[in-house]
Each structure stands twice: as C-alpha cells, then as structure tokens.
mmCIF file as gemmi writes it, N, C-alpha and C atoms, coordinates in Angstrom:
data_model
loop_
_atom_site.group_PDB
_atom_site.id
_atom_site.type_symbol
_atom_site.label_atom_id
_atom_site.label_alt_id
_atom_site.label_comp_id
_atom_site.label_asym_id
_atom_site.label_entity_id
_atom_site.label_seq_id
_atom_site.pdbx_PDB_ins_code
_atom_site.Cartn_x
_atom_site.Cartn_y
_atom_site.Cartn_z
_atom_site.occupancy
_atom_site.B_iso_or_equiv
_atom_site.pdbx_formal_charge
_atom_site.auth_seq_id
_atom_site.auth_asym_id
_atom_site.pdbx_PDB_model_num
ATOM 1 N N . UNK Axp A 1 ? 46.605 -10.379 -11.861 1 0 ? 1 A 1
ATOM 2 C CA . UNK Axp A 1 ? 46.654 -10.635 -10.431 1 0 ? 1 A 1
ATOM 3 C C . UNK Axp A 1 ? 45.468 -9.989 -9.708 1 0 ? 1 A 1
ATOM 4 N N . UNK Axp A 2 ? 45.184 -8.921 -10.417 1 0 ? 2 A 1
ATOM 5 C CA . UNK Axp A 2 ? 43.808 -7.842 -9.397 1 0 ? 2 A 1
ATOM 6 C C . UNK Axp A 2 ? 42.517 -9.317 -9.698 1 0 ? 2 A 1
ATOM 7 N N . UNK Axp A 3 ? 42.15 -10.125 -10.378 1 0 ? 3 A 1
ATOM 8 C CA . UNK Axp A 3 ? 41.083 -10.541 -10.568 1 0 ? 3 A 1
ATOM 9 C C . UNK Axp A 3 ? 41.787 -11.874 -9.763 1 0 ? 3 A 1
ATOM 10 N N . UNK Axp A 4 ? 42.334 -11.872 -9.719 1 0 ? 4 A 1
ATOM 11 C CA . UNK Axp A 4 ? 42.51 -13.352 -8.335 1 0 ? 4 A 1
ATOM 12 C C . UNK Axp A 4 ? 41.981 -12.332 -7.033 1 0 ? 4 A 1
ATOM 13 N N . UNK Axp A 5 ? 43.015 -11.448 -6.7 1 0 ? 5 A 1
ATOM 14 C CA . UNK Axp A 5 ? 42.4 -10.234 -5.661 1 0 ? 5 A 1
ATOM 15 C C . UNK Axp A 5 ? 40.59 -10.449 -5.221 1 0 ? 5 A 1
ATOM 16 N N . UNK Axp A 6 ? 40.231 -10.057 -6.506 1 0 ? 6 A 1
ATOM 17 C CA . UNK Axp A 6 ? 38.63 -9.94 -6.486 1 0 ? 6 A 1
ATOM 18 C C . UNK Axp A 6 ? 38.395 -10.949 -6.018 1 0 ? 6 A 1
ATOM 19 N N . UNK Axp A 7 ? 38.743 -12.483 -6.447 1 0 ? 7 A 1
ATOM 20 C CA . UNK Axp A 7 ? 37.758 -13.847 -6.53 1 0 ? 7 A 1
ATOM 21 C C . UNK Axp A 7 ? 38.06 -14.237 -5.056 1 0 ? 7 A 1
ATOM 22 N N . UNK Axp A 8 ? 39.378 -13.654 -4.518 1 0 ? 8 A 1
ATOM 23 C CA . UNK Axp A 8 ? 39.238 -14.014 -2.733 1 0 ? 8 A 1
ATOM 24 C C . UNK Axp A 8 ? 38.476 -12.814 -2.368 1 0 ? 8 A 1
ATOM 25 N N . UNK Axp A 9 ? 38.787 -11.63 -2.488 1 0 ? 9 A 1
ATOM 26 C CA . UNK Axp A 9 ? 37.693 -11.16 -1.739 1 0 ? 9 A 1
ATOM 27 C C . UNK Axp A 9 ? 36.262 -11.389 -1.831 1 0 ? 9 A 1
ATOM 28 N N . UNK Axp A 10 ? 35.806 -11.724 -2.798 1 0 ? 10 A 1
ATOM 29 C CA . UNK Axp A 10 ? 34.818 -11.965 -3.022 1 0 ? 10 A 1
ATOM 30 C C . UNK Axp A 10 ? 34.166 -13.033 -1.909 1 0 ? 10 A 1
ATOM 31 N N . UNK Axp A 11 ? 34.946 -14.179 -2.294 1 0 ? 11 A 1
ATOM 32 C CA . UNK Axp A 11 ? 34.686 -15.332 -1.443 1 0 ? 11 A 1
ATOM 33 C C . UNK Axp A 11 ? 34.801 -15.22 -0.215 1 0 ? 11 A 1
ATOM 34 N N . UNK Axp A 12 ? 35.886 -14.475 0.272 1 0 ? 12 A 1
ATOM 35 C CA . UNK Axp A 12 ? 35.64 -13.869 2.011 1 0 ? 12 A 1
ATOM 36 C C . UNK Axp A 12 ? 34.487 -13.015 2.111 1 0 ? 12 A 1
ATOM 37 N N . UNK Axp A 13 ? 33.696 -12.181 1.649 1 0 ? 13 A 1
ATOM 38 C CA . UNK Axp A 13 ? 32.867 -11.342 1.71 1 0 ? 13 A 1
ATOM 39 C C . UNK Axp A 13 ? 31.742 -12.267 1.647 1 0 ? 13 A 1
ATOM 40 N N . UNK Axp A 14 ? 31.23 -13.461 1.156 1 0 ? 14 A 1
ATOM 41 C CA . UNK Axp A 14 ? 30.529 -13.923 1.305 1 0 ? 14 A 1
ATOM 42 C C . UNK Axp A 14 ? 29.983 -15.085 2.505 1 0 ? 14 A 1
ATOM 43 N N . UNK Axp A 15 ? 31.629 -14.998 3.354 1 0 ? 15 A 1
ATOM 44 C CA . UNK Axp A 15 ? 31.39 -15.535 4.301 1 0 ? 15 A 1
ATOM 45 C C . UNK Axp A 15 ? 31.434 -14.754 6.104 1 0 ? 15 A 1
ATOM 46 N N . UNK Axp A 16 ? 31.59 -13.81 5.697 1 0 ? 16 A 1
ATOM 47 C CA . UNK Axp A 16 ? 32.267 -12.121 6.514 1 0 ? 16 A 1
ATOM 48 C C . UNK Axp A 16 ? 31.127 -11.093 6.619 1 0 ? 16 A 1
ATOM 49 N N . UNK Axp A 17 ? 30.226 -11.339 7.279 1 0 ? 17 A 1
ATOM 50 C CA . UNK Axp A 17 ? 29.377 -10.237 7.455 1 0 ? 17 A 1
ATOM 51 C C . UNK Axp A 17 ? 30.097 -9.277 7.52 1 0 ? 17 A 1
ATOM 52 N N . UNK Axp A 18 ? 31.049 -9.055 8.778 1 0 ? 18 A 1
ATOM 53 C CA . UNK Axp A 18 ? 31.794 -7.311 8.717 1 0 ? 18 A 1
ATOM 54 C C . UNK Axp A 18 ? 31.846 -6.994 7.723 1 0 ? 18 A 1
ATOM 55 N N . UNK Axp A 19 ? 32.823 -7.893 7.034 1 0 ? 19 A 1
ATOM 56 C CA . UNK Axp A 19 ? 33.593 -7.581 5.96 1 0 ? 19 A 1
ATOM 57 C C . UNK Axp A 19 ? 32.685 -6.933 4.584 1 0 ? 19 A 1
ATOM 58 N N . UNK Axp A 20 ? 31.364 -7.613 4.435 1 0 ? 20 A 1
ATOM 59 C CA . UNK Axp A 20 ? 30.481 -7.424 3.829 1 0 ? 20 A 1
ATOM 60 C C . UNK Axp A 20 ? 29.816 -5.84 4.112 1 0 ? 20 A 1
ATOM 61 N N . UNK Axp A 21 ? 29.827 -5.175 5.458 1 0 ? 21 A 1
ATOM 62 C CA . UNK Axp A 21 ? 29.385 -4.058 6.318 1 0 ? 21 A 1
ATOM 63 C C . UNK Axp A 21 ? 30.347 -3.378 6.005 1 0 ? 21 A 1
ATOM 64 N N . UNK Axp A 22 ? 31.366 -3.402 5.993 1 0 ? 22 A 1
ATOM 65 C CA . UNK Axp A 22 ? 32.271 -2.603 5.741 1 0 ? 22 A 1
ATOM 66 C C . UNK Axp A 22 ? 32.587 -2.431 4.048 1 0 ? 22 A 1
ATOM 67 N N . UNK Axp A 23 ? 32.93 -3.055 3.225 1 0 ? 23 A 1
ATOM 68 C CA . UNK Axp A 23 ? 32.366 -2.757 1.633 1 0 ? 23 A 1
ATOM 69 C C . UNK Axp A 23 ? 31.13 -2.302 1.531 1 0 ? 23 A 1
ATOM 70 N N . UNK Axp A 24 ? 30.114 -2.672 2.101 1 0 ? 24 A 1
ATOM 71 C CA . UNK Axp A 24 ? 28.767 -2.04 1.467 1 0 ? 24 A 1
ATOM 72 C C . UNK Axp A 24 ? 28.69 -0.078 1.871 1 0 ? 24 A 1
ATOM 73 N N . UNK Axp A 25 ? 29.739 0.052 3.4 1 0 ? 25 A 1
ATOM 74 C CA . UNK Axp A 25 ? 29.463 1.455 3.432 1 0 ? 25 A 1
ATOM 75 C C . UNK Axp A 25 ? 30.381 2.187 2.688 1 0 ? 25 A 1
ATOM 76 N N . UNK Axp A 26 ? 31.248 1.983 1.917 1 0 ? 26 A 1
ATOM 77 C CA . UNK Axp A 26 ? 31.458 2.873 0.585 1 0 ? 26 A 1
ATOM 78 C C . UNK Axp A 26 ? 30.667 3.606 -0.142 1 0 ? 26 A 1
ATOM 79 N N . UNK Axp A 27 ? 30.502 4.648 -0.033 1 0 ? 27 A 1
ATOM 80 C CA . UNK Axp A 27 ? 30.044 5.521 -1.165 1 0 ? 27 A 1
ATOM 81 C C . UNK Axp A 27 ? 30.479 5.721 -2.32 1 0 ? 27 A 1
ATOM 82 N N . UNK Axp A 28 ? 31.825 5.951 -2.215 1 0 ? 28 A 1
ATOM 83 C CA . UNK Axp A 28 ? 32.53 5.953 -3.58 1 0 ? 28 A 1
ATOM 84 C C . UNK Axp A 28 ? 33.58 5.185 -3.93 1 0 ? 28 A 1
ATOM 85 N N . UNK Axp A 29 ? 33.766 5.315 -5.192 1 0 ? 29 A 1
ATOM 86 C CA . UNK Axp A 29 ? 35.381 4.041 -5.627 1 0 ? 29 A 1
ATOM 87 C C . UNK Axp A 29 ? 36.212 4.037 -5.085 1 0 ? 29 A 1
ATOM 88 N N . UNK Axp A 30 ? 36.536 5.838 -4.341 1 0 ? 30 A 1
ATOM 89 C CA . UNK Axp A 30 ? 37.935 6.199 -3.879 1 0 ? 30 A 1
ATOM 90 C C . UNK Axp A 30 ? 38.057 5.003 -2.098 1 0 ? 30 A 1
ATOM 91 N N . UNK Axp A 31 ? 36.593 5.215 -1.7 1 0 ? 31 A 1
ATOM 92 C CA . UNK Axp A 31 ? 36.613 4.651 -0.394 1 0 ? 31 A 1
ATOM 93 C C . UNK Axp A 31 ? 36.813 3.366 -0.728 1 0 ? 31 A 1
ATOM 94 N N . UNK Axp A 32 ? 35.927 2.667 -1.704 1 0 ? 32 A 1
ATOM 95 C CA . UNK Axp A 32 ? 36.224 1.294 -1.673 1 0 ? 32 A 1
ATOM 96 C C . UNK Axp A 32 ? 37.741 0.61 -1.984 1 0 ? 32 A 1
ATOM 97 N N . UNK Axp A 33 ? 38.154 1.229 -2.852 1 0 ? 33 A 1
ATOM 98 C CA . UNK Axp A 33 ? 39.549 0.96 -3.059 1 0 ? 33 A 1
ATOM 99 C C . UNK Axp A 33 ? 40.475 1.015 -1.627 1 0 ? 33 A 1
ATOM 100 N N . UNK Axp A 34 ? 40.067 2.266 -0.797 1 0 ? 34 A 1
ATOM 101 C CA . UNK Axp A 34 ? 40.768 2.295 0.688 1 0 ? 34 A 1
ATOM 102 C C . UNK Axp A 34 ? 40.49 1.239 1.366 1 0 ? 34 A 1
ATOM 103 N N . UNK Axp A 35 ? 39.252 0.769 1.579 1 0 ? 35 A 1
ATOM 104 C CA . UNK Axp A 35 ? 38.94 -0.482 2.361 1 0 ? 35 A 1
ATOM 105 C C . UNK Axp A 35 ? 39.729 -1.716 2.301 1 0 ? 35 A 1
ATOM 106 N N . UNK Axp A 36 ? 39.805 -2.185 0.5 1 0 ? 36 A 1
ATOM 107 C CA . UNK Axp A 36 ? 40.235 -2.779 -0.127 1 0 ? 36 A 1
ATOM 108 C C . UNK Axp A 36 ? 41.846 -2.831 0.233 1 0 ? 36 A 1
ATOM 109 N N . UNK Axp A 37 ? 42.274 -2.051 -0.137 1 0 ? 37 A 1
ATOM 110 C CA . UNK Axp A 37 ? 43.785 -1.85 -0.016 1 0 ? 37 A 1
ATOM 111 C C . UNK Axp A 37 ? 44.174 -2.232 1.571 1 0 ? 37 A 1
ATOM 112 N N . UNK Axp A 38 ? 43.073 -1.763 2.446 1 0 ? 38 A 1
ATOM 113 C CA . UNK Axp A 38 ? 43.234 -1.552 4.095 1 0 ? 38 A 1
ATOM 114 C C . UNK Axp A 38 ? 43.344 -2.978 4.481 1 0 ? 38 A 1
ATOM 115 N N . UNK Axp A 39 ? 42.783 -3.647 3.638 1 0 ? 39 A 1
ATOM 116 C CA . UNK Axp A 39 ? 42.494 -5.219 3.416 1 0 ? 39 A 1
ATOM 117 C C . UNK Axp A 39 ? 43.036 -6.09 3.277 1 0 ? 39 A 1
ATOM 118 N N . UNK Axp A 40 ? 44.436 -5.819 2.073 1 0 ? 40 A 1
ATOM 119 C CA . UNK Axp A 40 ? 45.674 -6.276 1.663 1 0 ? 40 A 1
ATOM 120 C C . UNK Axp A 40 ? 45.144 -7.013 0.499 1 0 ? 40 A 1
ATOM 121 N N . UNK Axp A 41 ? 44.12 -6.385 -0.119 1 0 ? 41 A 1
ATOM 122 C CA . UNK Axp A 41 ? 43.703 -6.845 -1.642 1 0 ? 41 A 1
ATOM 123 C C . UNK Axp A 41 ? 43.723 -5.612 -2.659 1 0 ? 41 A 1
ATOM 124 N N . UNK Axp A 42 ? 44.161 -6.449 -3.658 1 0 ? 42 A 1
ATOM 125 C CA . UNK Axp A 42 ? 44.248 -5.368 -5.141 1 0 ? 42 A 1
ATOM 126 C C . UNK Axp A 42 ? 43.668 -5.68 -6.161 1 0 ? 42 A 1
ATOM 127 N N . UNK Axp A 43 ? 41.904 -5.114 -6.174 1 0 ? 43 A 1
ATOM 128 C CA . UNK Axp A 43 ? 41.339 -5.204 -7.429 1 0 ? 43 A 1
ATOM 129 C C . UNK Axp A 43 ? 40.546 -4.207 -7.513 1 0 ? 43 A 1
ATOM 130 N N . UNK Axp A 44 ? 39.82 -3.591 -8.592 1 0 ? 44 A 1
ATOM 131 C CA . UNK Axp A 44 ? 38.982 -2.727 -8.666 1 0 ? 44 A 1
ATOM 132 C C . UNK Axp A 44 ? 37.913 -3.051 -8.536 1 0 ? 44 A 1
ATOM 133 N N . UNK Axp A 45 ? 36.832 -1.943 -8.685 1 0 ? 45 A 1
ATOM 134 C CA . UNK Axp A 45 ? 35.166 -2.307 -7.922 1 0 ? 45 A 1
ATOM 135 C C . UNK Axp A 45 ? 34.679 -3.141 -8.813 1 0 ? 45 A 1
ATOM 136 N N . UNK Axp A 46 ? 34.624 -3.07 -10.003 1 0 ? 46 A 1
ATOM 137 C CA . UNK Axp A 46 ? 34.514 -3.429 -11.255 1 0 ? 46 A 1
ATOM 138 C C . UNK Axp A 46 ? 34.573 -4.87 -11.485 1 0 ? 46 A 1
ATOM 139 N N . UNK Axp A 47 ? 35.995 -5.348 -11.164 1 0 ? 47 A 1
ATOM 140 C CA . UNK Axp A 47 ? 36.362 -6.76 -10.764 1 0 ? 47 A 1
ATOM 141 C C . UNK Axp A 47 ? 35.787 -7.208 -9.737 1 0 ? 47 A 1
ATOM 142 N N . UNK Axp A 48 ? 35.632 -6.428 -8.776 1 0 ? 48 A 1
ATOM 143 C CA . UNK Axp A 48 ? 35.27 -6.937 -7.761 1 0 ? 48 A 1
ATOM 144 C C . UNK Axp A 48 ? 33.382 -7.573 -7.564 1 0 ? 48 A 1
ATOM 145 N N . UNK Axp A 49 ? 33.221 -6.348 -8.177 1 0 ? 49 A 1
ATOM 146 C CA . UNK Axp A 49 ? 31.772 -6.662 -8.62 1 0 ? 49 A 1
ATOM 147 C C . UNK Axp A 49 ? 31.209 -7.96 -9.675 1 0 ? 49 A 1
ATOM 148 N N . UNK Axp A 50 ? 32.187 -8.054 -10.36 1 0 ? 50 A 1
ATOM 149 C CA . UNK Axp A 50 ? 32.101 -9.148 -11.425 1 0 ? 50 A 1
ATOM 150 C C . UNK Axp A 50 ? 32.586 -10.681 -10.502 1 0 ? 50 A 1
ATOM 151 N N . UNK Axp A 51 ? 33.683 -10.312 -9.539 1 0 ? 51 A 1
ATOM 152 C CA . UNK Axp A 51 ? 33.939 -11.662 -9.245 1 0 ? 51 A 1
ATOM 153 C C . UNK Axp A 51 ? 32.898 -11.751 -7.699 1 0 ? 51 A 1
ATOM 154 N N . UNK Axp A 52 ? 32.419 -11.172 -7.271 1 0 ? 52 A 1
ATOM 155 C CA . UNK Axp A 52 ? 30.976 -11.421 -6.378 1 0 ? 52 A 1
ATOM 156 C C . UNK Axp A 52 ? 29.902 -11.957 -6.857 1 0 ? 52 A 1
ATOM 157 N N . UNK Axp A 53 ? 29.719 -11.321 -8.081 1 0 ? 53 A 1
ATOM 158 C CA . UNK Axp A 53 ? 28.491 -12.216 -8.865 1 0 ? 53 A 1
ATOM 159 C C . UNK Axp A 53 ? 28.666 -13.48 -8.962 1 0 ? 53 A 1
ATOM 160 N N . UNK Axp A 54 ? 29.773 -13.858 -10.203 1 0 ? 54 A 1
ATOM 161 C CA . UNK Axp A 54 ? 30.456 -15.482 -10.117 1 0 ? 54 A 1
ATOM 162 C C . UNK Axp A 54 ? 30.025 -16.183 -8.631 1 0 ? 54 A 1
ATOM 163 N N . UNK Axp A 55 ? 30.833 -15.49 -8.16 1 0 ? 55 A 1
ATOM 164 C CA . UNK Axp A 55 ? 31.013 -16.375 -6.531 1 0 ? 55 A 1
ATOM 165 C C . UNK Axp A 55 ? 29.43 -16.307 -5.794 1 0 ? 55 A 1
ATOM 166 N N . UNK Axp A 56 ? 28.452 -15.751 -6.211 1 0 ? 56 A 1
ATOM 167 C CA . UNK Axp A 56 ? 27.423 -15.692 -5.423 1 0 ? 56 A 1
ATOM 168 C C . UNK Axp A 56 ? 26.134 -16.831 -6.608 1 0 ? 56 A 1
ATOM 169 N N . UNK Axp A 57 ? 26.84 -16.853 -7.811 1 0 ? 57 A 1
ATOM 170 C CA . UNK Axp A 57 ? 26.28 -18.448 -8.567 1 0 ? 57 A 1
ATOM 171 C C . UNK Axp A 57 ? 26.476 -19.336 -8.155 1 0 ? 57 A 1
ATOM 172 N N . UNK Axp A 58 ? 27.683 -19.412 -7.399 1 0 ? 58 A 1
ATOM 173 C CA . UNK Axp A 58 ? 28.162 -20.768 -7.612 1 0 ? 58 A 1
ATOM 174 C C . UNK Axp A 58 ? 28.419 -21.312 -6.223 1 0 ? 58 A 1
ATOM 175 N N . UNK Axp A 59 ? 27.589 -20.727 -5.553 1 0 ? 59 A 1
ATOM 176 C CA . UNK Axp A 59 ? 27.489 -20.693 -3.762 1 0 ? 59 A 1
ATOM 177 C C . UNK Axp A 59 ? 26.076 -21.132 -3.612 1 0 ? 59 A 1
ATOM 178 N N . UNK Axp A 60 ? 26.264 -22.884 -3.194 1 0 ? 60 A 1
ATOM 179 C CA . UNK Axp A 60 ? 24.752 -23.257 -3.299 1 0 ? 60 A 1
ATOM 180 C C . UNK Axp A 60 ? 23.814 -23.148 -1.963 1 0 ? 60 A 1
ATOM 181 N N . UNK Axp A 61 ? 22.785 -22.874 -2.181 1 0 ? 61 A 1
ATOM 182 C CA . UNK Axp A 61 ? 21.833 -22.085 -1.033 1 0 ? 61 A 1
ATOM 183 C C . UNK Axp A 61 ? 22.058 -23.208 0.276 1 0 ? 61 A 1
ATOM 184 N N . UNK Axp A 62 ? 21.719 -22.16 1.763 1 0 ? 62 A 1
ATOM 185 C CA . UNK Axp A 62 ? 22.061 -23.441 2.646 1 0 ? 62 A 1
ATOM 186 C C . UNK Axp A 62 ? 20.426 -23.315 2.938 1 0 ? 62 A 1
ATOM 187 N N . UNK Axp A 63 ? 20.527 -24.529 3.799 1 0 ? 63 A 1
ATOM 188 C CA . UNK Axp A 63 ? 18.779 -24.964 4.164 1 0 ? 63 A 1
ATOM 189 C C . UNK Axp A 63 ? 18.047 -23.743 4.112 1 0 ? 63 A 1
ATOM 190 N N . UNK Axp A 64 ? 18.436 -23.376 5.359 1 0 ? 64 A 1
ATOM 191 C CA . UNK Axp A 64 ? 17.726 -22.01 5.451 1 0 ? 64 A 1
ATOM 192 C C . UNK Axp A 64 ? 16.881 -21.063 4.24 1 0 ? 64 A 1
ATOM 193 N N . UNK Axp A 65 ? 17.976 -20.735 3.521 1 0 ? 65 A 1
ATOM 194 C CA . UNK Axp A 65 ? 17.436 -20.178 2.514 1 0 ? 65 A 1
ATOM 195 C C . UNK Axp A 65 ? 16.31 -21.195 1.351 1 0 ? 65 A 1
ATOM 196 N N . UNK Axp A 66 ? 16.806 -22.466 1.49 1 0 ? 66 A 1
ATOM 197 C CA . UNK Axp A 66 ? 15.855 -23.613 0.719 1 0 ? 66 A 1
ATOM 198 C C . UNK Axp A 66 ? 14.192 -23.388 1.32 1 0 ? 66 A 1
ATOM 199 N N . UNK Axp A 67 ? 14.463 -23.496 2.576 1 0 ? 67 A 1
ATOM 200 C CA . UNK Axp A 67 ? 13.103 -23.59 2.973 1 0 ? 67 A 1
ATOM 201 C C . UNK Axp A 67 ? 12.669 -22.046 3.386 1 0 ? 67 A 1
ATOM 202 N N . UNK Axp A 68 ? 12.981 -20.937 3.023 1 0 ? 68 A 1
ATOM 203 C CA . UNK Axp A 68 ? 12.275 -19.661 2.788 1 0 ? 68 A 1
ATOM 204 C C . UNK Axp A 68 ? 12.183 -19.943 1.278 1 0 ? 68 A 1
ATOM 205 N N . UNK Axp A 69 ? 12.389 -20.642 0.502 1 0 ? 69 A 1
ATOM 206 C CA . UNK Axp A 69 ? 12.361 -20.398 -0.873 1 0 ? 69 A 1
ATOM 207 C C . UNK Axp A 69 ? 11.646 -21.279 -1.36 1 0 ? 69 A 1
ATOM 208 N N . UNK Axp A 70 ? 10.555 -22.418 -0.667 1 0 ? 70 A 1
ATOM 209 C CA . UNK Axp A 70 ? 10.217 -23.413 -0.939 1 0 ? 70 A 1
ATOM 210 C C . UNK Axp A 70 ? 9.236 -23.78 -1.147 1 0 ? 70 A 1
ATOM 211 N N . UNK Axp A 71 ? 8.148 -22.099 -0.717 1 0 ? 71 A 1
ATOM 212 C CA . UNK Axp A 71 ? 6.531 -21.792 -1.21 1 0 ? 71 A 1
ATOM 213 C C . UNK Axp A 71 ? 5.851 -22.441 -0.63 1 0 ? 71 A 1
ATOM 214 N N . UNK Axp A 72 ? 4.614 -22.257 -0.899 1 0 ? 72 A 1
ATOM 215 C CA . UNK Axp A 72 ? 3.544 -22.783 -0.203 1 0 ? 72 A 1
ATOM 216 C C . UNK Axp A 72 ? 3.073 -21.475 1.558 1 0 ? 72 A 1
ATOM 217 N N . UNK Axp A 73 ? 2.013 -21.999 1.608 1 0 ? 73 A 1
ATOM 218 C CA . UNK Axp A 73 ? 1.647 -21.244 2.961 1 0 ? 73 A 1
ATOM 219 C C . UNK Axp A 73 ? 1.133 -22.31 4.239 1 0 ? 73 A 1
ATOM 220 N N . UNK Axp A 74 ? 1.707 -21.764 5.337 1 0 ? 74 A 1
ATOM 221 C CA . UNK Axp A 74 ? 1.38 -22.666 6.607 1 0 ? 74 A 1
ATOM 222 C C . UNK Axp A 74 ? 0.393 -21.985 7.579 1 0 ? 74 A 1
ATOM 223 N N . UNK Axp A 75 ? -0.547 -21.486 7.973 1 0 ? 75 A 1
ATOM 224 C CA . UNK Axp A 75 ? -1.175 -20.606 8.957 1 0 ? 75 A 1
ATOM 225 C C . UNK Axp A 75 ? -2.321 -21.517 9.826 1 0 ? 75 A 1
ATOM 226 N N . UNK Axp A 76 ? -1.452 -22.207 10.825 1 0 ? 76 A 1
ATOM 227 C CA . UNK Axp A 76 ? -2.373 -23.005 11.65 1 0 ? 76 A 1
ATOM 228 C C . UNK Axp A 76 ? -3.34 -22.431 11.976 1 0 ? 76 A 1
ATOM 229 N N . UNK Axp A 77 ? -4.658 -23.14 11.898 1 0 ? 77 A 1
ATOM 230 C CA . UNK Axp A 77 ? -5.444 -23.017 12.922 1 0 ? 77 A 1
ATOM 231 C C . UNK Axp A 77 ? -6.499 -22.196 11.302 1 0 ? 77 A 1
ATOM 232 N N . UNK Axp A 78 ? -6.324 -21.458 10.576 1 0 ? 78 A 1
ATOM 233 C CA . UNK Axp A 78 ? -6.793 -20.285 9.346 1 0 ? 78 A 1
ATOM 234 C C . UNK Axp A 78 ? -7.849 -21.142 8.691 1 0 ? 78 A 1
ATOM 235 N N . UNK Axp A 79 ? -8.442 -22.426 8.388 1 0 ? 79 A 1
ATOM 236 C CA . UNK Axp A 79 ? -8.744 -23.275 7.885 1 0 ? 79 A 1
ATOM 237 C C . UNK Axp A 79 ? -9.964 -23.621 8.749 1 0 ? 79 A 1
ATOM 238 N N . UNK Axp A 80 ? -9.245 -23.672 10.012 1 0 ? 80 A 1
ATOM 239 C CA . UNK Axp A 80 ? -10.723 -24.137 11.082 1 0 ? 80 A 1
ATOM 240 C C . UNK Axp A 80 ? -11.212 -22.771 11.303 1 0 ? 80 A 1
ATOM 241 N N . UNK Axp A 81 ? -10.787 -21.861 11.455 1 0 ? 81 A 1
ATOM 242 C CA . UNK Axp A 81 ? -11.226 -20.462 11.718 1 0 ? 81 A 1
ATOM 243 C C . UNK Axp A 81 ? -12.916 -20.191 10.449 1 0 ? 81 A 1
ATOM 244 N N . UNK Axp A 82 ? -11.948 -20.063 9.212 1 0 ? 82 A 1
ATOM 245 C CA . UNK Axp A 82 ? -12.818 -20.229 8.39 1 0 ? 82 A 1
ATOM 246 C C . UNK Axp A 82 ? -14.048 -20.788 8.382 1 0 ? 82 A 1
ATOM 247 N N . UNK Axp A 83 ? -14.056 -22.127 8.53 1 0 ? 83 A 1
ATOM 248 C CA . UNK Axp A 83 ? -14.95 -23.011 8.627 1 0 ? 83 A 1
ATOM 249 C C . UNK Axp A 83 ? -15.528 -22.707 10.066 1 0 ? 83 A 1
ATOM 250 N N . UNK Axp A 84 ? -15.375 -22.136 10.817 1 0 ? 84 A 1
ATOM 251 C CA . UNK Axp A 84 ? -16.164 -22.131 11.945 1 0 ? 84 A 1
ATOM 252 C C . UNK Axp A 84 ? -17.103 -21.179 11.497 1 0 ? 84 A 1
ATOM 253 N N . UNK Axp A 85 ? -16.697 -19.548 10.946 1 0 ? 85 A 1
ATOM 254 C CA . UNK Axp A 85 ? -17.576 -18.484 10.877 1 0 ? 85 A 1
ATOM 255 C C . UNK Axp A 85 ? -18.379 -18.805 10.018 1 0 ? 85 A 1
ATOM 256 N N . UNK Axp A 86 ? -17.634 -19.689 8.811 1 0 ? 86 A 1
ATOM 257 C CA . UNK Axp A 86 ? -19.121 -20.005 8.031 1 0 ? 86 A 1
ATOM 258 C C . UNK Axp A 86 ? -20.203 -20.946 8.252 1 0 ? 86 A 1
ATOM 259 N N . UNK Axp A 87 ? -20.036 -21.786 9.083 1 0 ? 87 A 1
ATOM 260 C CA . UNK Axp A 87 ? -20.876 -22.911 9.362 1 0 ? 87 A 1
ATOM 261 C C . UNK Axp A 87 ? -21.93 -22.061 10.606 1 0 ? 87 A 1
ATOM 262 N N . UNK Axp A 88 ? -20.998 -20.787 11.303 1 0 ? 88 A 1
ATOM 263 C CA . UNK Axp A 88 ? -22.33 -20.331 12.243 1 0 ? 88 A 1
ATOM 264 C C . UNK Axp A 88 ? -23.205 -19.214 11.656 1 0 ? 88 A 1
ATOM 265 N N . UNK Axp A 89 ? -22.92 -19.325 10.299 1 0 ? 89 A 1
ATOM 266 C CA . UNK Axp A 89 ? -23.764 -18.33 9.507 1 0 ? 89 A 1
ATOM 267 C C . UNK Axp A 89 ? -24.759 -19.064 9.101 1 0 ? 89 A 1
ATOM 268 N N . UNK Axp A 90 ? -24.55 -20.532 8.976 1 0 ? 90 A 1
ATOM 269 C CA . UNK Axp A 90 ? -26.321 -21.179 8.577 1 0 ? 90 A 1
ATOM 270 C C . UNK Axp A 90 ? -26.991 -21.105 9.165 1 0 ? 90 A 1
C-alpha cells in the first residue's frame, strides 16, 4: 500500500508547486515522513523517491519546456552588427 502512497504523491507533487516546496524543505527522513503523514500519505523517502522518478519519465514535456530544449541560437540584429564592423574595417 506505501508504494501506491508514493505513486500519488508523487503525481501530486508534480503538479503542486507548494507541495513540491514543502517536501523539498526537509532536511531529514524524520521531517519528511512528518510532512508526508501531515499529508495523509504513507510511504517512505525511498519509495517516494523511486516513484517520482517513474512519474517524472513518464510525464511528457509541455511546450514550454520543448522549445527551451530545442537548440539553436536567435540574437537579432548579431549578424548585421557583425557585418557592419567588418565591412567598415576595409
């Protein structure tokens, strides 16, 4: 039952900034487990950590992240710049 626990929290945490703010300020197991519990979920960090990973595979990127991830460089104007300083160097 704790690894069903994990695979919803997990999946809420990935849609839950707080929720995400509030697990990440754990320092230790003892706190995270408090959060957790404060939460009305029962799994360990362990699980929990394992079923975040899963859930963060299998969570397909939204645009946003497509087009930061999509390379290339845009810097208007860097091209004519160029070409200006060198053409007034002949």
């Amino acid at each position: 039952m704790t690894i069903d626990g994990a695979k919803a929290l997990a999946a809420k945490v990935l849609t839950d900034e707080g929720l995400a703010k509030q697990l990440g300020e754990a320092k230790t197991e003892a706190e995270f487990n408090a959060v957790v519990a404060k939460l009305g979920y029962t799994c360990t960090a362990a699980e929990f950590e394992a079923a975040f990973k899963e859930a963060q595979e299998n969570t397909p990127l939204s645009d946003e992240q497509l087009d930061q991830a999509s390379g290339g460089l845009s810097i208007v104007g860097v091209d004519y710049a160029f070409t200006a300083v060198q053409t007034s160097k002949l």
